[in-house]
N, C-alpha and C positions, 0 to 999 in steps of 0.2 A: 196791375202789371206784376206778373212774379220775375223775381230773380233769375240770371239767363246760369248762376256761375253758385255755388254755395262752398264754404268751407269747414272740409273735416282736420282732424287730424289721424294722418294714414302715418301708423312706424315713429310718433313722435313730433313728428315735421307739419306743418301747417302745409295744406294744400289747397287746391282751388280744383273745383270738381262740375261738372255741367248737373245743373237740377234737374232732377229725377233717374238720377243714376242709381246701377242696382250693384249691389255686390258681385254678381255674375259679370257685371258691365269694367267694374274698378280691376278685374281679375284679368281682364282680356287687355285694358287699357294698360297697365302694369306691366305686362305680359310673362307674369308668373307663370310656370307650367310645372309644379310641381303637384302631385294629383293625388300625394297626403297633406296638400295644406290644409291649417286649421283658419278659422277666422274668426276674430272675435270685435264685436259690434261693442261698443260701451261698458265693457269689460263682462260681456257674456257668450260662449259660444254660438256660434250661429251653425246652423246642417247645413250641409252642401246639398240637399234638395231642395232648399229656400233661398240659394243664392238669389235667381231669377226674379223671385218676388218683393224680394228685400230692400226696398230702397232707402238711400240713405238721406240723411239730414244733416242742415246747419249743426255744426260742432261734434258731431258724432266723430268717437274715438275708435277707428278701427287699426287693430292689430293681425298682423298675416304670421303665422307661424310655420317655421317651414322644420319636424319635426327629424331628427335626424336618426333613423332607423340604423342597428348596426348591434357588433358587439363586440 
């Protein structure tokens, strides 16, 4: 029987996440919409054409960066 529920840390904060969630999934549930975010998986970039496929993992430290364009 696997795990219905796993836990990352999303932004520092422990969370509780359904298993087999994808980056693409955590984006929607969130519901960030900003469409230069950066994200990074266990302190590595992740492309946003790999959201989709990317699922996450027990303890995985994801960071969402929302990069603030300007001058």
């Amino acid at each position: 029987m696997t795990a219905q529920y796993i836990e990352i840390i999303f932004n520092g904060i422990k969370e509780k996440v359904p298993a087999g969630t994808t980056i693409a999934e955590l984006i929607v549930r969130i519901g960030e919409q900003d469409k230069h975010l950066i994200v990074e998986c266990n302190n590595s970039f992740i492309h946003p054409h790999t959201y989709p496929a990317t699922t996450l993992n027990e303890g995985d430290k994801i960071e969402f960066i929302n990069p603030d364009f300007g001058g």
